[in-house]
C-alpha positions as CSV (number, residue, x, y, z in Angstrom):
1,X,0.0,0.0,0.0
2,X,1.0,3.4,-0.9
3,X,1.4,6.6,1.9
4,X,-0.9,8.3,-0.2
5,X,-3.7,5.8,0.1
6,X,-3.1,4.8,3.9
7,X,-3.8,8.9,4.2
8,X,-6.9,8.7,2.7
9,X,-8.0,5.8,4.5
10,X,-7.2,7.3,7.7
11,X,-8.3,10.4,6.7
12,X,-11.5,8.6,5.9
13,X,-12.1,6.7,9.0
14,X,-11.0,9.3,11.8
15,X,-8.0,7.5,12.7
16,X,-3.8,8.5,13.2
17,X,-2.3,5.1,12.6
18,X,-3.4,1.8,10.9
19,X,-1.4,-1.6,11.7
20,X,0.6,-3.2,8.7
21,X,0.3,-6.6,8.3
22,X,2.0,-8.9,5.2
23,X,0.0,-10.7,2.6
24,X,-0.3,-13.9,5.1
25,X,-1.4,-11.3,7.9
26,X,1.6,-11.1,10.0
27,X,1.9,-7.8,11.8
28,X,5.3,-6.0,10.4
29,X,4.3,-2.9,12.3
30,X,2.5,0.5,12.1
31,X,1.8,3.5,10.6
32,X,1.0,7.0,12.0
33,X,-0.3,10.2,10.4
34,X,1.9,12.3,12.3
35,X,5.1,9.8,11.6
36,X,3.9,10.0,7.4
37,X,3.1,13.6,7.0
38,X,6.8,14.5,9.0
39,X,8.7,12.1,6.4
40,X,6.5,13.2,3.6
41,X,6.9,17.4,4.4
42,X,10.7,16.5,5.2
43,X,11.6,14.9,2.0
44,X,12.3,11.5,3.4
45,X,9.5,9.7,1.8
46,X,6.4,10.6,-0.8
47,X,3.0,9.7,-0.8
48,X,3.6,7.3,-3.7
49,X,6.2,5.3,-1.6
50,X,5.2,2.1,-0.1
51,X,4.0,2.5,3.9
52,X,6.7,0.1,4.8
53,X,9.2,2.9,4.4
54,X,8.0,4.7,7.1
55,X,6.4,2.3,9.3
56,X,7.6,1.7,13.1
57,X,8.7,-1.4,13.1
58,X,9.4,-2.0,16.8
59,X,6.2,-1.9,18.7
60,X,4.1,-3.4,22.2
61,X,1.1,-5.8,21.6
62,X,-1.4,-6.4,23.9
63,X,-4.1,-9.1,23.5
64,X,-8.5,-7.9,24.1
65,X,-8.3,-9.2,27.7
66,X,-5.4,-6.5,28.5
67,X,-6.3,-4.7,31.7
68,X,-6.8,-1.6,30.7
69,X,-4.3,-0.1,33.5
70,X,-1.6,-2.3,32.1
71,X,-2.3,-0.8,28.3
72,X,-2.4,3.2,30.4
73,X,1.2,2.3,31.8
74,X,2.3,1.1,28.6
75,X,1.2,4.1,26.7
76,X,3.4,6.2,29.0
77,X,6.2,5.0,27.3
78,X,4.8,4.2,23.9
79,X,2.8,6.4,21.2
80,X,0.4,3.3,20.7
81,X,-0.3,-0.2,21.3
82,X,-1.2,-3.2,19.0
83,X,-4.6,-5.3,20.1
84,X,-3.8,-8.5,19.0
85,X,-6.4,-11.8,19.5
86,X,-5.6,-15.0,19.0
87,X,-7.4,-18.0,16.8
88,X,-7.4,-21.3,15.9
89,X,-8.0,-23.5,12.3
90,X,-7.4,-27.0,11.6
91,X,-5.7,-27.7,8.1
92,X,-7.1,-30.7,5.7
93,X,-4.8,-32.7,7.4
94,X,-6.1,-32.4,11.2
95,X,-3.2,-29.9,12.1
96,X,-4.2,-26.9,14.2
97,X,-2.7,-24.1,13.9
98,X,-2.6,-21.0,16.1
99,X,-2.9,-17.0,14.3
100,X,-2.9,-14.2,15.7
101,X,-5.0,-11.5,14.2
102,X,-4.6,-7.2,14.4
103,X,-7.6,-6.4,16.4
104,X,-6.7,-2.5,16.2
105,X,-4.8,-0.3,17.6
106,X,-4.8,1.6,20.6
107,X,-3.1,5.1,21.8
108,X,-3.4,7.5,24.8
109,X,-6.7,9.7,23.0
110,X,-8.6,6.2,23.1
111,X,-7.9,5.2,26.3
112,X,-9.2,8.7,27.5
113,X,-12.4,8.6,25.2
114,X,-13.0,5.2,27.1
115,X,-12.6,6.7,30.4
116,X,-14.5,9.4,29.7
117,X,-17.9,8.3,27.5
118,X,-17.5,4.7,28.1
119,X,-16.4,4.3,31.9
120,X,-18.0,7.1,33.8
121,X,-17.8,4.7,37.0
122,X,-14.4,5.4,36.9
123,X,-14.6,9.2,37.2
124,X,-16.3,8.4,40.3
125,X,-13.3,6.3,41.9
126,X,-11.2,9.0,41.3
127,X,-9.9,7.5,38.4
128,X,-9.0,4.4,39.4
129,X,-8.7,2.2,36.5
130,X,-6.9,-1.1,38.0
131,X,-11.1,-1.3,38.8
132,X,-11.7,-1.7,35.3
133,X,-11.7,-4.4,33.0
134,X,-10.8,-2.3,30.7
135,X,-12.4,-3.9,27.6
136,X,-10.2,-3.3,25.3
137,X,-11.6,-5.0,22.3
138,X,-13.8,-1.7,20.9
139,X,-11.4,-1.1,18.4
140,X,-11.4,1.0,14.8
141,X,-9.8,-2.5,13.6
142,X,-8.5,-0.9,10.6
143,X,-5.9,-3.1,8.6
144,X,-3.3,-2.2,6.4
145,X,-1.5,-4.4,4.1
């Protein structure tokens, strides 16, 4: 996929960064709005060049049943986090085998739009979010490859 397209795309869905996966849906990494339009305004990259030019490569995955104060803490250090779940198929043959599947992607503005419109219980415990489960799995889902 070209920059230009994965801007339009995010563009399109209200989103800052879409998860890159490869053609067997692997997860090589991520791409952010902020990250593309620096590289693209710098000179480093153009919006015909592929996304994996400028993706981040090194990144923190959590799975849907992540508590949501472990996913806060890692955001402290990280611009976003990669919801990952995991599945299972058999083959012809009998053999299972285990995937795991780009849920979405997470970053400090959704984790404050949970807490906020989705969590008011939490305003009341003065923010306490170790009391949440933190359902993480509400998720734009958006998948680039």
């Amino acid at each position: 996929m070209k920059c230009q397209l994965a801007m339009e795309i995010m563009n399109k869905r209200n989103v800052d960064q879409l998860p890159v996966v490869d053609q067997d849906g692997s997860i090589l990494g991520a791409v952010t709005l902020h990250n593309m339009m620096r590289k693209v305004t710098s000179g480093k990259a153009n919006a015909l060049d592929p996304v994996s030019k400028i993706m981040y490569n090194q990144f923190q995955k959590v799975s849907t049943d992540t508590p949501l104060s472990t996913v806060s803490k890692m955001l402290d250090h990280d611009h976003f986090v990669i919801v990952t779940k995991g599945w299972q198929y058999y083959t012809e043959t009998g053999d299972e085998i285990d995937r795991e599947i780009v849920f979405g992607i997470l970053s400090r503005i959704d984790v404050v739009d949970y807490i906020m419109n989705r969590a008011p219980d939490l305003l009341k415990s003065n923010g306490d979010i170790s009391k949440s489960n933190g359902d993480i799995s509400k998720s734009n889902g958006d998948i680039v490859n």
